[in-house]
C-alpha positions in Angstrom: -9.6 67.5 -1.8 -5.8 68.7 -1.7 -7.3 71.0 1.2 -8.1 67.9 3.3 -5.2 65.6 2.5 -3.1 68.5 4.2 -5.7 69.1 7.2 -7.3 65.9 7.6 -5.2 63.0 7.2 -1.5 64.7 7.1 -2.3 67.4 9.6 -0.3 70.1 8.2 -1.9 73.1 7.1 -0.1 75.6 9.2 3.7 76.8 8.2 4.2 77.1 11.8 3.2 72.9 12.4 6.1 73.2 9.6 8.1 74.7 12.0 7.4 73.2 15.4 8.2 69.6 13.7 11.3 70.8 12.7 12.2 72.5 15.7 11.2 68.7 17.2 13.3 66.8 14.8 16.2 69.4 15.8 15.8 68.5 19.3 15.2 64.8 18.7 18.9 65.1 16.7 20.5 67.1 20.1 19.3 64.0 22.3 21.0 61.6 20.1 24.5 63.3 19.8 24.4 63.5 23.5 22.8 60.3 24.3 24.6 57.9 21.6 27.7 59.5 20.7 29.0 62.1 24.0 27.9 58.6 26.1 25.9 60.9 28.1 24.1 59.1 31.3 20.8 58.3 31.4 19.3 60.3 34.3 21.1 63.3 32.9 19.9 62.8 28.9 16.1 62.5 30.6 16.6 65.9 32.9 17.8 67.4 29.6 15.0 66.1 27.9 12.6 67.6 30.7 14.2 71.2 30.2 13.7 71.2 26.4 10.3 69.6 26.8 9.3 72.8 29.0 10.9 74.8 26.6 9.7 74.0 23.5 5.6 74.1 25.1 6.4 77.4 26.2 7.7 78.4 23.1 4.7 77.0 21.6 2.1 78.8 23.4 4.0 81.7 23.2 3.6 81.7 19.4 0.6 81.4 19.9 -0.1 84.4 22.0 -0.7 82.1 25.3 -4.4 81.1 24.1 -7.4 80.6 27.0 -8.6 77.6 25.1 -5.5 75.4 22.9 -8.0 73.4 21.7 -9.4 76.3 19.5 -6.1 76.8 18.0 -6.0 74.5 15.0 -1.8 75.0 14.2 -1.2 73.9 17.9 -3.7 70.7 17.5 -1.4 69.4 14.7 1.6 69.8 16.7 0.1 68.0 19.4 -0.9 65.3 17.1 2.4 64.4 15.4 4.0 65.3 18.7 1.4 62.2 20.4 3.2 59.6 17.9 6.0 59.6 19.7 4.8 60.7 23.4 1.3 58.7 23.5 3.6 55.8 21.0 6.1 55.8 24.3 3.1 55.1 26.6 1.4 52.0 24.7 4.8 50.2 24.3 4.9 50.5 28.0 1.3 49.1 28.5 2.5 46.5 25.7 4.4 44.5 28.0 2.6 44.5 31.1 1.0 41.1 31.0 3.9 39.4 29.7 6.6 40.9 32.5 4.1 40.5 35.2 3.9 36.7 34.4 7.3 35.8 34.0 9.0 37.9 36.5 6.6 36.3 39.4 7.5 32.9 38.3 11.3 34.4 37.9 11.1 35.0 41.7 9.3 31.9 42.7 11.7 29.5 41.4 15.1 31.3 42.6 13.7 32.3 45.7 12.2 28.7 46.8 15.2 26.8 46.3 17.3 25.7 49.8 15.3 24.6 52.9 18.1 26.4 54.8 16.8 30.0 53.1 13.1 29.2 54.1 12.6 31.7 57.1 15.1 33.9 55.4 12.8 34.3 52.3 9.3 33.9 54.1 10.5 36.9 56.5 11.9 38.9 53.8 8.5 38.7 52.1 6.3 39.5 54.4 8.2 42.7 56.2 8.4 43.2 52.5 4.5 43.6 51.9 4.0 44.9 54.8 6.3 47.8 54.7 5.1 48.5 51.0 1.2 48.2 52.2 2.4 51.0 54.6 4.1 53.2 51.5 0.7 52.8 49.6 -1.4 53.9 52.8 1.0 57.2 52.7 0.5 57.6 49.3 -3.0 58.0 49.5 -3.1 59.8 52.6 -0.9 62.7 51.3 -2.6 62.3 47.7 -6.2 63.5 49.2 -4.8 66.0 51.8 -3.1 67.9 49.0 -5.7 67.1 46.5 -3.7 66.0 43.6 -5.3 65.9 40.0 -8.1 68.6 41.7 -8.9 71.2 39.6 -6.6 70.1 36.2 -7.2 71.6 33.4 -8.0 68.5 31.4 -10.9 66.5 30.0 -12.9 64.8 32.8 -15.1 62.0 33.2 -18.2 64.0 35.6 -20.6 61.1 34.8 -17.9 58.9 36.5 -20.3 57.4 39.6 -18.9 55.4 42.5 -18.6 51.6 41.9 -21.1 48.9 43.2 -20.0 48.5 46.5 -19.5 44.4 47.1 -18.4 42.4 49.9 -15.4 41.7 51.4 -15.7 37.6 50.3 -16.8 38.5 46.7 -14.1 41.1 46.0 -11.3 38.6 47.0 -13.7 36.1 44.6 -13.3 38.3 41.3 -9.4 38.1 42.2 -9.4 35.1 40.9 -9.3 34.8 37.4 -12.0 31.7 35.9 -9.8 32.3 32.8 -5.9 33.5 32.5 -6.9 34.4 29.1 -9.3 36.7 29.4 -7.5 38.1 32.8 -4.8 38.8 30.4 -6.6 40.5 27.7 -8.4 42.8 30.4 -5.5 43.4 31.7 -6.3 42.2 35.7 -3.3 41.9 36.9 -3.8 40.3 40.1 -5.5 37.3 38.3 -1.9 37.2 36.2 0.1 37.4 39.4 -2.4 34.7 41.3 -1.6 32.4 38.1 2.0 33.4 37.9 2.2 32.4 41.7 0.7 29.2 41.4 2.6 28.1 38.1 5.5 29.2 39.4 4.9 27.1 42.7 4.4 24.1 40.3 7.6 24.3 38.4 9.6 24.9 42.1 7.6 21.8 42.8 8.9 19.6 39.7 12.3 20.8 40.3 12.0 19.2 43.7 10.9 15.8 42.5 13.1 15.7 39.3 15.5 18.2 38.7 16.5 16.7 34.9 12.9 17.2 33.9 12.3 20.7 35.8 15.8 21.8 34.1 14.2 22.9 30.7 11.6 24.9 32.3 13.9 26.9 34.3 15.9 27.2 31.7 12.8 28.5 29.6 11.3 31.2 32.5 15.1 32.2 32.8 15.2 33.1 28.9 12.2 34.3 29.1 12.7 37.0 31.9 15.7 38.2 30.1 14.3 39.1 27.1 11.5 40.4 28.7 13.7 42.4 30.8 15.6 43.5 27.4 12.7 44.7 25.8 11.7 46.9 28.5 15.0 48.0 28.4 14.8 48.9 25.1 11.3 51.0 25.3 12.5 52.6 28.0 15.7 53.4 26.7 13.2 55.8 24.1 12.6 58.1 27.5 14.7 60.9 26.3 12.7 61.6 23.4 9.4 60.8 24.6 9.9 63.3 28.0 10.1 66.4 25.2 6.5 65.0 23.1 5.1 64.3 26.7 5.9 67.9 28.0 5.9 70.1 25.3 2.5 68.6 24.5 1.2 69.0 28.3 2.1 72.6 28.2 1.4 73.5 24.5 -2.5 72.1 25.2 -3.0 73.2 28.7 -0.7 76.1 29.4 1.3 77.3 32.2 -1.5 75.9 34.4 0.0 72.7 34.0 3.3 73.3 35.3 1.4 74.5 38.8 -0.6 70.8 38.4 2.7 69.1 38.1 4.4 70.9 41.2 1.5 70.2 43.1 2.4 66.5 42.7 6.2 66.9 43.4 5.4 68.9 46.6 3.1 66.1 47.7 5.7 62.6 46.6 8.3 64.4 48.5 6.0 64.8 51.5 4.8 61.7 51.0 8.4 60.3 51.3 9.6 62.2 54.1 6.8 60.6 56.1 7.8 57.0 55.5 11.1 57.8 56.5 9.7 59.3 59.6 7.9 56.0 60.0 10.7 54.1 59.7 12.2 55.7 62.2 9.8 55.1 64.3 9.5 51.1 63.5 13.3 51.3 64.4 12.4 52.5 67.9 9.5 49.7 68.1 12.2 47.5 67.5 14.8 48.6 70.3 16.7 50.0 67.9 18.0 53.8 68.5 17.1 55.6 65.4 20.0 58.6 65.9 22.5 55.1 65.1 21.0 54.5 62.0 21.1 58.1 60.7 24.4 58.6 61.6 25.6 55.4 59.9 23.1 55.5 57.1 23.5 58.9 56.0 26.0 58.5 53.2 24.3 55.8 51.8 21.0 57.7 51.6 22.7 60.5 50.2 24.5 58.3 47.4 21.0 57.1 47.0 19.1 60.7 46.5 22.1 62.2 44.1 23.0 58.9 41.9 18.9 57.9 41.4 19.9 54.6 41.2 18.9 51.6 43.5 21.5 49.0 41.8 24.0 51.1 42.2 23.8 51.8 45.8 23.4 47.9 46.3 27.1 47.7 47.4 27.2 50.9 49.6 23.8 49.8 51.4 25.1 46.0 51.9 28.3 47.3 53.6 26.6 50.0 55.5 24.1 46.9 57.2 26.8 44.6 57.7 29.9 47.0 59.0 27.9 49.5 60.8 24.2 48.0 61.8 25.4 44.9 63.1 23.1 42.9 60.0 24.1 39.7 59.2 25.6 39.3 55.8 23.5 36.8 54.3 20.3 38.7 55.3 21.9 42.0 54.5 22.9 40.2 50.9 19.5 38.9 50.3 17.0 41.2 51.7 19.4 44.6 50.1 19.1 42.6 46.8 15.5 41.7 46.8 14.9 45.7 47.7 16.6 46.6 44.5 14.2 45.2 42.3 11.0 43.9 44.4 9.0 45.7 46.8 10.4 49.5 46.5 8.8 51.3 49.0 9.2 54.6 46.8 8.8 53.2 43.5 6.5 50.8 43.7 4.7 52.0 46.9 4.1 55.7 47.6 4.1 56.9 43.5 1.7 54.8 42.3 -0.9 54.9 45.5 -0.1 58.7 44.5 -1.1 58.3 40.9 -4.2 56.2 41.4 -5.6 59.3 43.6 -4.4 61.8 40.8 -6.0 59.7 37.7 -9.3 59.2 40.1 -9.4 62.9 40.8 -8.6 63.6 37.0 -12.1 61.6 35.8 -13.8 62.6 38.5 -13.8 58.6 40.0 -15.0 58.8 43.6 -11.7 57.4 45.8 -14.1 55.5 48.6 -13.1 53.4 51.1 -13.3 50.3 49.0 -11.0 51.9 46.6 -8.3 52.7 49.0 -8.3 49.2 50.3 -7.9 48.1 46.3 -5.3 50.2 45.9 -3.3 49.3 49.0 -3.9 45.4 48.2 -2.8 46.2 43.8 -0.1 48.1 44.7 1.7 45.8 47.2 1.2 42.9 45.4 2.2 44.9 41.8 5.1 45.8 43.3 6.4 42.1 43.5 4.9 41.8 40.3 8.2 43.8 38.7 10.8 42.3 40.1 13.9 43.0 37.8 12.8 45.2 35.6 14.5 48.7 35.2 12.3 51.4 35.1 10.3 50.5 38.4 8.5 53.4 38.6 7.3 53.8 35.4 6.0 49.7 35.2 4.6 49.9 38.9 2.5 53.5 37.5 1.2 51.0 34.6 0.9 47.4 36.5 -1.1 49.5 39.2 -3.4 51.6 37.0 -3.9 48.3 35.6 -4.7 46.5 38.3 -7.1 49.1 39.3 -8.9 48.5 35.9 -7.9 52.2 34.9 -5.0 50.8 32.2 -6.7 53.2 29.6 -6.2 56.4 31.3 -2.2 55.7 31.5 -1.9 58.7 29.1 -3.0 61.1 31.2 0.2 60.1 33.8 2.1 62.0 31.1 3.0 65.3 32.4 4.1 63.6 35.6 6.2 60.9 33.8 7.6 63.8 31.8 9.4 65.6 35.5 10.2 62.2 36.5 14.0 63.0 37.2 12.9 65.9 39.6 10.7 63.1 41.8 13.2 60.3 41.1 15.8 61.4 44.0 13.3 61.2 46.7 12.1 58.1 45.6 15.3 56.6 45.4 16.5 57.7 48.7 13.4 56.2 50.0 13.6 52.8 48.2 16.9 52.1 49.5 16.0 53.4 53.3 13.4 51.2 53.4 15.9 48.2 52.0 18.1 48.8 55.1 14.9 49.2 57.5 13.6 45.8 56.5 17.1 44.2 56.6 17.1 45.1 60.6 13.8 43.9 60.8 14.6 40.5 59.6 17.8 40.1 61.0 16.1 40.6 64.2 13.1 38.4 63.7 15.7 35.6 62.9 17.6 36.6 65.9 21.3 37.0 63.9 21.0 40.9 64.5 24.0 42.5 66.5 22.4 45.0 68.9 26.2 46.3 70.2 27.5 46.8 66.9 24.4 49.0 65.9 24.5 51.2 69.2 28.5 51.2 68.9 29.0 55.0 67.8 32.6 54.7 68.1 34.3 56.6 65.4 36.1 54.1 63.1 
């Protein structure tokens, strides 16, 4: 009996689970003094947690005398199964909040983004070249995710019966959009059905506000308080990263070997092709537009390279904002509204190429047949998702969830973990790409609503 308390239900029967827990709790401690006390950033504290997460797998399979089959190896299944509280724990508070910040955030941007007759074009244009330019991100996505095969070949546990889904038409797929019940759409977790209800309630409240704005004020009021604390709690999962990257790595690497590290690179090899398409699609869309696209890389180059090295969106927002409006020729309120609706709605990186990229690895993971019906799902869920996440840090990681989600794959999240774990090293292209694609569809709109300055963008007088 004492036998099975330590191998069954405490999973320690091994002086070296002893060990590797301790080595964990060591590392955990190493995290903290640098996170909470040196003030360390946050990008930085995650690439730290990446190396030790690599680190400590190796370390673990090298114990182990690099084993052909992990699974065989009992020590290195307890590790793996304390090491899952925190790595797996990381991944359903994620999936936790879905719903809720799907709901309130669409209904966050409906009400602030209705208001003013004067803004109408403005917002309609902004959301269109919007979905547009991410249903083009998502097309890429896929493309590049099936040329170089990602998820093919894994070392991981796979679904073979997986078989090809009914194949329905065009009329009855956009039918099951709609949800008969907001409960239930919840509860399975269909995401489009949230963000159709979310549109229309959202619509409602605008609507109220119109008529009375006493009686509309505390539901505005109530969305308002209700986004921020949504957007503080994913702040506060997310905020756990630093620890969870070690669990999520060590654990790939402990259980699958140095196999997985070649998996992994195959994916960063293919996000960073990915990327560097778009932007070569971009610049062609500049040229469709009259616009010469050696301008815009001479003037947008040291925005886009604040963009790649600093990872962060937000905090290029005042760089890419000047660059439009002092070098491009952008008018200021479309370079103010359409910069700050890219920061947080509609990344093209974020929210379009990375999860149309994950979809095709999860799919080729379980052995799910990626049709031509599944493409055109995953183009129309991951352009609408990515309005769906408006304001909430983390993009990348909620747009991976909200779009595995909407695909109904929401339980095979976990096995995104060994990319989530290397997500500084594909960050910097994304970034670079979410804020190019900002300043792309700032032109575009200034230019559909005929403020754009054509002289000012050709003018490649030194200043």
């Amino acid at each position: 009996m004492q036998q099975e308390f330590f191998a069954k239900f405490l999973k320690i029967s091994d002086i070296r689970t002893i060990i590797f827990l301790a080595v964990l709790a060591g590392l955990f401690y190493v995290i903290h003094v640098l996170y909470r006390k040196k003030k360390m950033s946050f990008s930085k504290v995650v690439l730290i947690g990446t190396f030790l997460g690599l680190l400590l797998g190796l370390a673990i399979q090298m114990v182990a005398g690099f084993p052909k089959d992990p699974a065989e190896v009992v020590w290195i299944q307890e590790v793996s199964n304390w090491y899952q509280l925190f790595g797996s724990g990381f991944l359903h508070l994620i999936r936790m909040i879905v719903v809720p910040l799907v709901l309130v955030s669409i209904c966050h941007v409906i009400i602030h983004l209705q208001q003013g007759k004067m803004m109408g074009k403005l917002v309609k244009y902004t959301i269109i070249v919007t979905l547009l330019m991410v249903a083009l991100a998502s097309v890429v996505g896929i493309v590049v995710g099936l040329i170089f095969q990602v998820g093919v070949g894994a070392d991981t546990v796979t679904e073979a019966s997986a078989e090809a889904k009914e194949i329905s038409s065009v009329a009855t797929t956009l039918l099951n959009l709609v949800p008969d019940n907001i409960v239930s759409a919840m509860v399975d977790s269909n995401i489009l059905g949230v963000v159709i209800f979310a549109g229309i309630f959202g619509t409602a409240v605008w609507w109220i506000n119109q008529e009375d704005k006493e009686l509309a004020k505390p539901l505005y009021h109530g969305i308002d308080a209700f986004h921020k604390a949504m957007v503080n709690m994913a702040d506060l999962i997310l905020d756990y990263m630093p620890w969870a990257v070690i669990c999520m790595l060590s654990n790939t690497i402990a259980n699958r070997g140095l196999s997985s590290i070649l998996d992994v690179g195959k994916f960063i090899i293919a996000i960073y092709v990915a990327a560097a398409v778009q932007f070569i699609l971009h610049l062609i869309i500049l040229v469709l537009n009259g616009c010469n696209p050696v301008c815009y890389l001479k003037k947008a180059s040291s925005t886009m390279l604040l963009a790649f090295t600093s990872r962060s969106s937000v905090g290029c927002l005042s760089s890419t904002i000047g660059t439009l409006t002092d070098e491009m020729g952008v008018d200021k309120s479309t370079a103010t509204f359409v910069s700050s609706f890219g920061t947080t709605a509609g990344m093209q990186g974020c929210a379009g190429i990375f999860p149309s990229l994950l979809i095709v690895y999860v799919c080729h993971l379980t052995g799910t047949p990626f049709d031509f019906t599944m493409a055109v799902m995953t183009v129309i869920v991951v352009s609408i998702g990515s309005l769906g996440i408006a304001g909430i840090p983390g993009t990348a990681t909620m747009a991976a969830s909200v779009s595995l989600s909407g695909m109904g794959m929401g339980a095979k999240f976990p096995l995104i973990s060994p990319i989530l774990a290397i997500d500084p090293i594909i960050d910097m292209p994304r970034t670079m790409l979410n804020v190019c694609g900002s300043m792309i569809n700032a032109v575009i709109v200034d230019k559909k609503l005929g403020t754009f300055d054509s002289k000012k963008y050709h003018d490649m007088t030194e200043k």
